[in-house]
C-alpha positions as semicolon CSV with decimal commas, in nm:
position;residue;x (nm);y (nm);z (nm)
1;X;-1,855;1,134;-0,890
2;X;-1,906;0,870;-0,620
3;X;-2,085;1,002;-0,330
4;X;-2,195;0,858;-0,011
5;X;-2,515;0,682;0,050
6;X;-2,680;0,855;0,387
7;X;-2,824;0,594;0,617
8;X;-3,060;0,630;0,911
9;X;-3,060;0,570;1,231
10;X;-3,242;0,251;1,192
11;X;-2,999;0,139;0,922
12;X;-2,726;0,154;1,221
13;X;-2,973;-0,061;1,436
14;X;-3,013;-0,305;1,217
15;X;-2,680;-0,403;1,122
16;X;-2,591;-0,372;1,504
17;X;-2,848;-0,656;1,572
18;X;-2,740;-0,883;1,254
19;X;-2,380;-0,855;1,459
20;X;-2,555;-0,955;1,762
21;X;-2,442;-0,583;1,907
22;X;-2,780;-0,455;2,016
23;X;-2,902;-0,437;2,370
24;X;-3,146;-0,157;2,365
25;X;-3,223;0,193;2,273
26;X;-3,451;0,462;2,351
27;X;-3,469;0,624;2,020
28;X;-3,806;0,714;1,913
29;X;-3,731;0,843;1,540
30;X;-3,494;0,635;1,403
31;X;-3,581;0,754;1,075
32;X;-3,342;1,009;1,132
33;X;-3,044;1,056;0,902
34;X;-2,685;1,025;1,014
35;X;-2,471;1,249;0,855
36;X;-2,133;1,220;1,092
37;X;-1,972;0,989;1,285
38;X;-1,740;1,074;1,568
39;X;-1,562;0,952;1,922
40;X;-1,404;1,259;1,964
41;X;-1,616;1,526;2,123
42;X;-1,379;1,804;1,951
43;X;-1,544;1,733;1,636
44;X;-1,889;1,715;1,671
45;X;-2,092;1,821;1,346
46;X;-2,438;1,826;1,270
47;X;-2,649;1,549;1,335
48;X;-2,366;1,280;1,451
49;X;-2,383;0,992;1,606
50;X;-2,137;1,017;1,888
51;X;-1,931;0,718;1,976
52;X;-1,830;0,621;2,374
53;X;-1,496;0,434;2,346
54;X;-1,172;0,403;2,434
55;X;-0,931;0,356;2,716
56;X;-0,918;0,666;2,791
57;X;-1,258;0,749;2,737
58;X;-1,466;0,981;3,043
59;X;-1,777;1,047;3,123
60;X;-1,690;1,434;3,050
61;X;-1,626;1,347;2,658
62;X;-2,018;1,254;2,634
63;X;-2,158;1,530;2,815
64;X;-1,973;1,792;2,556
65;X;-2,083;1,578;2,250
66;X;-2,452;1,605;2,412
67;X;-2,435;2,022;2,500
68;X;-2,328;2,016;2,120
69;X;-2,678;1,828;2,030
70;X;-2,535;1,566;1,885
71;X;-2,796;1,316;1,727
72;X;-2,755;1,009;1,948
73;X;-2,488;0,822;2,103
74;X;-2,389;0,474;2,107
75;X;-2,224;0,316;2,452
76;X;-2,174;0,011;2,622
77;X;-2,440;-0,048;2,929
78;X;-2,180;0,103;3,237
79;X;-2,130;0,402;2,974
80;X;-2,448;0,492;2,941
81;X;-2,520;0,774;3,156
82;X;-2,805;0,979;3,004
83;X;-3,092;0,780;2,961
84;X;-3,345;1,071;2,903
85;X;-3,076;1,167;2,590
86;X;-3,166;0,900;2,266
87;X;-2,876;0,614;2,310
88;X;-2,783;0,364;2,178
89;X;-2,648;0,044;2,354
90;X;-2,423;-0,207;2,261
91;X;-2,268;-0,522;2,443
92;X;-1,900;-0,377;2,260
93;X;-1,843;-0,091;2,138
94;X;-1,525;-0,151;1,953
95;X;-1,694;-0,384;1,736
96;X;-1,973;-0,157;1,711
97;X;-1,773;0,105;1,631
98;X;-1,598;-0,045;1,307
99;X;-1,926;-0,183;1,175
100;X;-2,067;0,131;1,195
101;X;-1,802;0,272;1,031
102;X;-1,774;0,055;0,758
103;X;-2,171;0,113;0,673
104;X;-2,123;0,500;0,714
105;X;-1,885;0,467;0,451
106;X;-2,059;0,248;0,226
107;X;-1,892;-0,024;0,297
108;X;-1,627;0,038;0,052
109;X;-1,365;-0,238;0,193
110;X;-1,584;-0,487;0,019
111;X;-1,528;-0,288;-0,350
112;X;-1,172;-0,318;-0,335
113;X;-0,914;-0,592;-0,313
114;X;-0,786;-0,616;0,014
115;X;-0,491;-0,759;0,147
116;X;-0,373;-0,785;0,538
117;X;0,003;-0,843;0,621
118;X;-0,009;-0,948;1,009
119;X;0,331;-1,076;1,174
120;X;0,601;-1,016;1,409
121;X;0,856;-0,902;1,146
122;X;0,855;-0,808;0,843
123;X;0,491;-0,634;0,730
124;X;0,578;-0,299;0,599
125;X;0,828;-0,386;0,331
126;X;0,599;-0,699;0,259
127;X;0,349;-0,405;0,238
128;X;0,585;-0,257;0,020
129;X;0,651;-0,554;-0,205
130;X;0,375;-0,641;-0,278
131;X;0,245;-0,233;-0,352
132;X;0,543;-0,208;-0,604
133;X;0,442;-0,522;-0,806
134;X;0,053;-0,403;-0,825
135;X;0,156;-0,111;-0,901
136;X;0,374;-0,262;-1,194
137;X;0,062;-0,509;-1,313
138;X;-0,222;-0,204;-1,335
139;X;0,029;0,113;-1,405
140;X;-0,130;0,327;-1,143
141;X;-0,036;0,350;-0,749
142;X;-0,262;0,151;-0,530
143;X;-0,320;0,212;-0,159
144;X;-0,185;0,099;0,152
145;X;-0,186;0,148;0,488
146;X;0,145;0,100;0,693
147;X;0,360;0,157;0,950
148;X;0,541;0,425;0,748
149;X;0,298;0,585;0,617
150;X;-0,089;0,593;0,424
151;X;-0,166;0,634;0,128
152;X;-0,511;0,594;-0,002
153;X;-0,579;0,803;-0,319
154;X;-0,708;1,148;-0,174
155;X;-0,388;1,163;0,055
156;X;-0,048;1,068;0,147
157;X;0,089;1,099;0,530
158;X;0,301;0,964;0,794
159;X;0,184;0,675;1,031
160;X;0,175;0,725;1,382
161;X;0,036;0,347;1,424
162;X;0,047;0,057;1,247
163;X;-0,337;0,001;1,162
164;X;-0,567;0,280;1,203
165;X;-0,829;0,317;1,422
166;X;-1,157;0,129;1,234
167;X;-1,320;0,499;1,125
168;X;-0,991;0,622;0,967
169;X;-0,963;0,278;0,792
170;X;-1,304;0,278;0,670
171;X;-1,228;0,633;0,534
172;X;-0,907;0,520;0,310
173;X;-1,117;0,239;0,183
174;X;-1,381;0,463;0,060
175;X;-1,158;0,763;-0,058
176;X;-0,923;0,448;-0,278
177;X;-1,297;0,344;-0,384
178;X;-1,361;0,716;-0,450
179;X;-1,056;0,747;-0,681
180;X;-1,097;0,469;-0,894
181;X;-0,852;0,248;-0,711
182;X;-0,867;-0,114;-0,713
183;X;-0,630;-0,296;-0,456
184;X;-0,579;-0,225;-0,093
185;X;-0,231;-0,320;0,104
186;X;-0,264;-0,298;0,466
187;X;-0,034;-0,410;0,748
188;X;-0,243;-0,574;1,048
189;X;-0,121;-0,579;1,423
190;X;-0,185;-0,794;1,708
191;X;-0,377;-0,443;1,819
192;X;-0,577;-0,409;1,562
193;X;-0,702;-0,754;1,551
194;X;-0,762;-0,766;1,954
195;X;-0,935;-0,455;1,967
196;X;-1,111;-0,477;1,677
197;X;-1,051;-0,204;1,451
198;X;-1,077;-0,445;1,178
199;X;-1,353;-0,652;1,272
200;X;-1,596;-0,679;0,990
201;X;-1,329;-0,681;0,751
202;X;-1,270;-0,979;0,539
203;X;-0,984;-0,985;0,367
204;X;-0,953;-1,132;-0,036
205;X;-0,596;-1,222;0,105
206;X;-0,413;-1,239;0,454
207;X;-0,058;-1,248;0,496
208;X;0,100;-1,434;0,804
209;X;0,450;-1,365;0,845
210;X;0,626;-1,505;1,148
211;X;0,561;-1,497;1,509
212;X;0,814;-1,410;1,796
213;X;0,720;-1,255;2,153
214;X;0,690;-0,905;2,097
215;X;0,400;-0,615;2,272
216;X;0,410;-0,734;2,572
217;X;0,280;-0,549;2,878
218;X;0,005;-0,431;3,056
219;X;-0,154;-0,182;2,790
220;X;-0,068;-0,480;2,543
221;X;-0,104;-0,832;2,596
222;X;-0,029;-0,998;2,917
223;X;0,205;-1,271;2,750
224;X;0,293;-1,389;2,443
225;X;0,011;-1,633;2,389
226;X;-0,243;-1,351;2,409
227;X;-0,007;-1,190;2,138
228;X;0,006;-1,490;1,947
229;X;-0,385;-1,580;1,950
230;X;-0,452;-1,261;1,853
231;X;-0,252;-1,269;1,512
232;X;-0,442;-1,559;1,429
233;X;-0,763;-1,400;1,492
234;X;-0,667;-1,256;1,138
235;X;-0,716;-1,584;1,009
236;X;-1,124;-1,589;1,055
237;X;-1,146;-1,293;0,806
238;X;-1,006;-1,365;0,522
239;X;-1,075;-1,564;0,200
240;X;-0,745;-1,702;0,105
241;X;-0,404;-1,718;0,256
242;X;-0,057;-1,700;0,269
243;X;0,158;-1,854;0,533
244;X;0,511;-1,883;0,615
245;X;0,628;-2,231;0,695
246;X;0,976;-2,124;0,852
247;X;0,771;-1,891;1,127
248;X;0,779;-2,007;1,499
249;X;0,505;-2,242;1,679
250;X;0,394;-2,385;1,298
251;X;0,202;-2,641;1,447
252;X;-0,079;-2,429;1,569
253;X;-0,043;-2,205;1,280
254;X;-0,116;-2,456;1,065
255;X;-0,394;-2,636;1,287
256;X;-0,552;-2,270;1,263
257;X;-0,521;-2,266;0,897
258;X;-0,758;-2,513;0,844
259;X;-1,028;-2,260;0,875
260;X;-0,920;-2,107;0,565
261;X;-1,017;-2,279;0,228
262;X;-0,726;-2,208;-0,014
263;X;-0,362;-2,174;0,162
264;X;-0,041;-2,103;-0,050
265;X;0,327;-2,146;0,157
266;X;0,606;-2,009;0,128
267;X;0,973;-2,083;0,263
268;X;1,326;-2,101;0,178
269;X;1,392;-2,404;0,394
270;X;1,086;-2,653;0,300
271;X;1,098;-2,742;-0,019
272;X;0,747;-2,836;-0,016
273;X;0,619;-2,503;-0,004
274;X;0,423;-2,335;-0,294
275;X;0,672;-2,089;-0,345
276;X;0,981;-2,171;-0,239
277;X;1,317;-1,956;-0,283
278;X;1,724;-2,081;-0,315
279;X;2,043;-1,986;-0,444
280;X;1,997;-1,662;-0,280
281;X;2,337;-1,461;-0,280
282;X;2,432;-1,080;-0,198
283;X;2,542;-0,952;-0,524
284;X;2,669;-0,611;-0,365
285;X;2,610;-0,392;-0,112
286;X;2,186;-0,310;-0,144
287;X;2,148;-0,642;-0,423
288;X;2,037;-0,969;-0,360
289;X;1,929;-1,263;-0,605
290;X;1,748;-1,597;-0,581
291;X;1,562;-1,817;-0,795
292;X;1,200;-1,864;-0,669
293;X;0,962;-2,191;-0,717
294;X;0,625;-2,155;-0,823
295;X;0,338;-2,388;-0,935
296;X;0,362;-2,161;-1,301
297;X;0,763;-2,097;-1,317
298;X;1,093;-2,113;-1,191
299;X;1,280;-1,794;-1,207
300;X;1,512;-1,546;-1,093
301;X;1,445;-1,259;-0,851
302;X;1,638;-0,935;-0,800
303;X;1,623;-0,748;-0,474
304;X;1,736;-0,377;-0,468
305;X;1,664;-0,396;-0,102
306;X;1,952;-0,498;0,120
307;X;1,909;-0,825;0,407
308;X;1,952;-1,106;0,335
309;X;1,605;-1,177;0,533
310;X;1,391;-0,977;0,273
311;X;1,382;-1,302;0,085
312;X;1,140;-1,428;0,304
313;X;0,929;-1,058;0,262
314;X;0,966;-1,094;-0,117
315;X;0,855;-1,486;-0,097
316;X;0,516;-1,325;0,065
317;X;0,415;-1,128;-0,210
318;X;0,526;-1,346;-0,445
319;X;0,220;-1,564;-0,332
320;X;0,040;-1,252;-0,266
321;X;0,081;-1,212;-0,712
322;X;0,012;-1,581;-0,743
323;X;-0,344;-1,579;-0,625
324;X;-0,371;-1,241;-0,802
325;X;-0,280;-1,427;-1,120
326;X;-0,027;-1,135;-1,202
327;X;0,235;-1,229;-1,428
328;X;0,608;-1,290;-1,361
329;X;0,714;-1,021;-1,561
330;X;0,517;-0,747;-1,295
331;X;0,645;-0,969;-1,016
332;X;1,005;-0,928;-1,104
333;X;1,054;-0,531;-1,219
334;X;0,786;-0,462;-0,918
335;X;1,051;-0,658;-0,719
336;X;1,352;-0,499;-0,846
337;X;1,238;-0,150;-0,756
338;X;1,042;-0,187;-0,439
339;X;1,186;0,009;-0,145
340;X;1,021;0,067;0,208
341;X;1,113;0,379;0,407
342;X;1,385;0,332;0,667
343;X;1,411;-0,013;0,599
344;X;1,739;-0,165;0,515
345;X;1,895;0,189;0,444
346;X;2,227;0,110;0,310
347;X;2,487;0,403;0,336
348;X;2,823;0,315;0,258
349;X;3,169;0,580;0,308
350;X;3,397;0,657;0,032
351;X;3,642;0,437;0,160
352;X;3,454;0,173;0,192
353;X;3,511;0,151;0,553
354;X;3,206;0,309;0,714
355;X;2,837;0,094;0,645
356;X;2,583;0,276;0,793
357;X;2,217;0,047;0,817
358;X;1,912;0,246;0,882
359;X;1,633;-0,019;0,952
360;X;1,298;0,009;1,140
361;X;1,373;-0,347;1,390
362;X;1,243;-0,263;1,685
363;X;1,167;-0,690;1,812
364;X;1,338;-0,976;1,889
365;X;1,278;-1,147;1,561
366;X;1,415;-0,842;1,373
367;X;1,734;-0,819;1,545
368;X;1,792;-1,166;1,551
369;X;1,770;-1,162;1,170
370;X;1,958;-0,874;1,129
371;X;2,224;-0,967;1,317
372;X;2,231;-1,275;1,126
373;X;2,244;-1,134;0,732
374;X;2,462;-0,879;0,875
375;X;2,752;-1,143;1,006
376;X;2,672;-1,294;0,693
377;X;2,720;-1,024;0,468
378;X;3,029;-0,839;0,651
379;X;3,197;-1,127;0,849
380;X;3,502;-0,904;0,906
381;X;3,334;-0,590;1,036
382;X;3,248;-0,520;1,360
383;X;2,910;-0,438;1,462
384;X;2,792;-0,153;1,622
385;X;2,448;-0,102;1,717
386;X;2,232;0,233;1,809
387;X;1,902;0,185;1,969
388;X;1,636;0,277;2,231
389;X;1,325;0,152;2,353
390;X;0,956;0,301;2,359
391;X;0,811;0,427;2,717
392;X;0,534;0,271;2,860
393;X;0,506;-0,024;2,636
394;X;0,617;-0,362;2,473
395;X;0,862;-0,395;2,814
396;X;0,971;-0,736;2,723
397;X;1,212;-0,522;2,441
398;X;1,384;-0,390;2,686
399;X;1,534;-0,729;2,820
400;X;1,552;-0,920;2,448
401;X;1,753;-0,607;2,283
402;X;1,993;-0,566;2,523
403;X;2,091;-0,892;2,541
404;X;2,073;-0,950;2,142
405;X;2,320;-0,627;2,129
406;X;2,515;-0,727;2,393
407;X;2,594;-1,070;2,257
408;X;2,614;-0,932;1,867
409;X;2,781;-0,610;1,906
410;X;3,127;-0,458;1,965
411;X;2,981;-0,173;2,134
412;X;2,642;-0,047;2,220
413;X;2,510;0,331;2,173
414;X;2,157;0,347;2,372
415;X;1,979;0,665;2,291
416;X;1,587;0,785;2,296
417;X;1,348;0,614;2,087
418;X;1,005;0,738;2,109
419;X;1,022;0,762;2,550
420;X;0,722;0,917;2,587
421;X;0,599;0,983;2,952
422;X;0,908;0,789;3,085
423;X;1,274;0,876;3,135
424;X;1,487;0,831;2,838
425;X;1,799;0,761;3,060
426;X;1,614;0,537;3,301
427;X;1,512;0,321;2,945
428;X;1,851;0,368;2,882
429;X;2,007;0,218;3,206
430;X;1,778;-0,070;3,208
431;X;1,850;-0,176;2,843
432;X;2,218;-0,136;2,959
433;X;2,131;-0,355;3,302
434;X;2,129;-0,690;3,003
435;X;2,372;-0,531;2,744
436;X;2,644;-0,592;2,985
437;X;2,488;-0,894;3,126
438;X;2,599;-1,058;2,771
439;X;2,943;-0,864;2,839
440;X;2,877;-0,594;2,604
441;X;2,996;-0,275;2,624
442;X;2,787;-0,003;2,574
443;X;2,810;0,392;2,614
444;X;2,381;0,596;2,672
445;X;2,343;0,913;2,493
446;X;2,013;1,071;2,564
447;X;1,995;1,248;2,237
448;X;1,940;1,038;1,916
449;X;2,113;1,248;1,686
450;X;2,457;1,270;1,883
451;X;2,462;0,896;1,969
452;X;2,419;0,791;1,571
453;X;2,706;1,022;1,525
454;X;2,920;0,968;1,795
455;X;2,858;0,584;1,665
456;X;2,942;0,640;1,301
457;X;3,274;0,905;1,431
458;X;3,388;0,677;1,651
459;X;3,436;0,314;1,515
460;X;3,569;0,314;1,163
461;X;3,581;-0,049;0,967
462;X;3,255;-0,099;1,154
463;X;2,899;-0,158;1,016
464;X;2,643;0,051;1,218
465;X;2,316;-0,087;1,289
466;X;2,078;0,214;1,331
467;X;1,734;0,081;1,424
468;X;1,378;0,130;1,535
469;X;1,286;0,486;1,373
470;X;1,368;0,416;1,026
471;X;1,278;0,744;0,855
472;X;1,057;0,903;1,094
473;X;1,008;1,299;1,127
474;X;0,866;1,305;1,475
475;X;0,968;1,132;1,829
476;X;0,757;1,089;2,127
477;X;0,825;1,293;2,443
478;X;0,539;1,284;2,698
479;X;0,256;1,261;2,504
480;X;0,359;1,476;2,226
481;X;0,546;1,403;1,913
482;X;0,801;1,654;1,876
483;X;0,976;1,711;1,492
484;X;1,301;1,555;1,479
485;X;1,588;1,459;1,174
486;X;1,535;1,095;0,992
487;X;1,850;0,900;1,116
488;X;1,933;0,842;0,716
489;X;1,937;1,264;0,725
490;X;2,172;1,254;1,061
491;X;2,400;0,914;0,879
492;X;2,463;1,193;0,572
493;X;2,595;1,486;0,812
494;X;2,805;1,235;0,989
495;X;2,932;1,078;0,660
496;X;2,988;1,401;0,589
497;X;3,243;1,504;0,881
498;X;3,368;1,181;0,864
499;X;3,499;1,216;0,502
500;X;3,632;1,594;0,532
501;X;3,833;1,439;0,823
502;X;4,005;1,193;0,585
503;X;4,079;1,404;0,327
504;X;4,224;1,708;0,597
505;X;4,454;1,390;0,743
């Protein structure tokens, strides 16, 4: 049984100065063990070193931590309010917190093989992807870390962001260590990377899919260039990578490349890529199949995920298996039955006439690319879209949605999605404020479930877009996440009135 190494206080010093994080302390036994590690005063054990960060973090959260005797704490300089109390300071304590995570567990990030998906669009079915075909070359389930959900040998549950904070992350690292797991699939976000909850980190493989403004706002990044240089940051921790040559703003994505020492492309435009993907058709309504390019073969791949834009996922982890060295054979039944939760959700009515889509886009880049396969696919169905916004974030949606829907669909059904401390109808209206700007109609219903029904009940010979909660349980109101139906569980019940209406006409 693998169990964790106990460090000392001094251990934490030392690797704090090596990361040119030190300022000073006041500890006069640092040959004290550390047997927790916490920023949450609500669970302070014995002997912890207590953590001071956050956005949200007060003055208030220390002083409990301290009348629970915890063993130290660790702050930045303006944080650092009890000097006659053993501290610890730092010049950042984000960074400080995730390399002090990753010793407290062992470092067990550097045992596995790890592999971070950043990009606009796109990262939890490449997640997914590439999972399915490991999972296919070693016949047991590796772990990832996603959007959806987490997985990491111990456990299995939902995601609530898309990369952990850097404690949790160092904990599924050591607990896929712990159970004898050997690769690691994790999506990466402009977040993540900017606040450094995976600083430390460096990645056997990083994944850059495409870039397109997106998080934008004041609890976010200011503009899309912050946004931008952020996703590159991933490129200064990893050893090899794979990079999309169809993405937006190439030029500096390439010129940032450079840092990395082996680089494999991907594209179904450039033929010059390393893996390179064409004759891609729709064979039916949740197939598609291409033939892909690779330095070792040329061969066919089958897609039991619908969108015509998954190619591009698929090309990903493709190159993800090439610098794995797994074979073609893994690549291509791992391919055939990878699925990602709420993506692509194909439902179709006995009659054909109804298509119901359940799909996670929630961007600009992932409507515009839905849109896109979608006109492709059904060129003589109309489109009918069912979305919301999130409160208090990523504003810049809010303007680029409404006028993608507007221009794309027949009609638009704007409902809640994930408000939080903001009015769903005031979302609603503003969302409808560019809708109609591109002349679409539109009709807001506050409550998810009765819009997606209302949209499916209402517009026969229509395809209906249902995006940005794929198969989520829970939606955000205030600053709780209250239990609600998946929208592929509401699409059934609908289906289902739909089709005892036909047969009692």
């Amino acid at each position: 049984m693998i169990i964790l190494h106990i460090y000392k206080i001094k251990d934490y010093l030392k690797i704090l100065k090596e990361n040119n994080l030190f300022i000073k302390t006041n500890i006069k036994n640092s040959d004290e063990e550390v047997l927790n590690i916490s920023y949450n005063s609500k669970e302070i054990k014995s002997k912890t070193l207590f953590i001071c960060k956050g956005i949200k973090y007060k003055n208030e959260y220390l002083e409990e931590a301290i009348l629970k005797n915890i063993l130290c704490y660790v702050a930045e300089e303006d944080k650092v309010i009890k000097e006659d109390y053993p501290y610890i300071m730092v010049s950042d304590i984000r960074a400080s917190l995730a390399i002090i995570s990753k010793l407290y567990y062992n470092n067990a990030d550097q045992k596995l093989t790890t592999i971070g998906i950043t990009g606009t669009k796109g990262k939890s079915t490449t997640a997914y992807y590439i999972k399915s075909i490991i999972d296919n070359f070693t016949n047991k389930e590796s772990a990832i870390s996603s959007s959806i959900d987490t997985y990491d040998g111990i456990s299995k549950k939902e995601s609530l962001i898309t990369s952990p904070e850097s404690l949790e992350l160092q904990k599924y690292f050591y607990n896929a260590f712990k159970s004898d797991i050997k690769y690691f699939t994790m999506e990466v976000s402009s977040q993540a990377l900017k606040y450094k909850r995976v600083f430390g980190i460096n990645y056997d493989i990083g994944v850059f899919l495409n870039i397109s403004p997106d998080h934008i706002s004041e609890v976010e990044h200011k503009d899309y260039d912050d946004y931008f240089y952020s996703k590159l940051e991933l490129f200064k921790q990893v050893k090899n990578l794979v990079l999309n040559l169809d993405t937006e703003r190439l030029p500096e994505v390439l010129e940032a490349s450079k840092q990395v020492k082996n680089v494999i492309t991907f594209s179904t435009k450039n033929k010059a890529a390393d893996i390179y993907a064409y004759k891609i058709k729709k064979l039916d309504h949740k197939t598609i199949k291409f033939k892909v390019r690779t330095p070792n073969y040329e061969k066919d791949i089958i897609l039991s995920m619908p969108g015509l834009f998954n190619v591009e996922n698929a090309l990903a982890a493709i190159s993800v298996s090439y610098i794995l060295n797994i074979p073609y054979e893994n690549i291509y039944e791992g391919l055939k039955i990878a699925k990602a939760s709420g993506r692509m959700e194909i439902s179709v009515t006995k009659d054909q006439k109804i298509i119901a889509i359940v799909d996670y886009a929630h961007n600009k880049l992932s409507f515009e690319k839905l849109y896109k396969s979608v006109k492709e696919e059904y060129p003589l169905k109309k489109i009918i879209t069912v979305f919301g916004c999130p409160g208090g974030k990523a504003f810049n949606r809010r303007e680029d949605l409404g006028l993608l829907s507007g221009e794309n669909s027949y009609k638009t059904y704007l409902t809640a999605e994930d408000p939080g401390v903001e009015d769903t109808y005031s979302i609603c209206e503003e969302i409808a404020y560019y809708v109609s700007k591109n002349n679409g109609a539109y009709e807001i219903i506050e409550n998810r479930e009765d819009a997606i029904k209302k949209a499916i009940l209402d517009n026969p010979d229509s395809v209906i877009l249902i995006t940005g909660k794929g198969n989520e349980t829970r939606q955000k109101y205030g600053n709780k996440y209250l239990p609600c139906k998946t929208d592929s569980a509401v699409v059934k019940e609908a289906f289902k009135e739909y089709e005892s209406s036909v047969i009692s006409n």
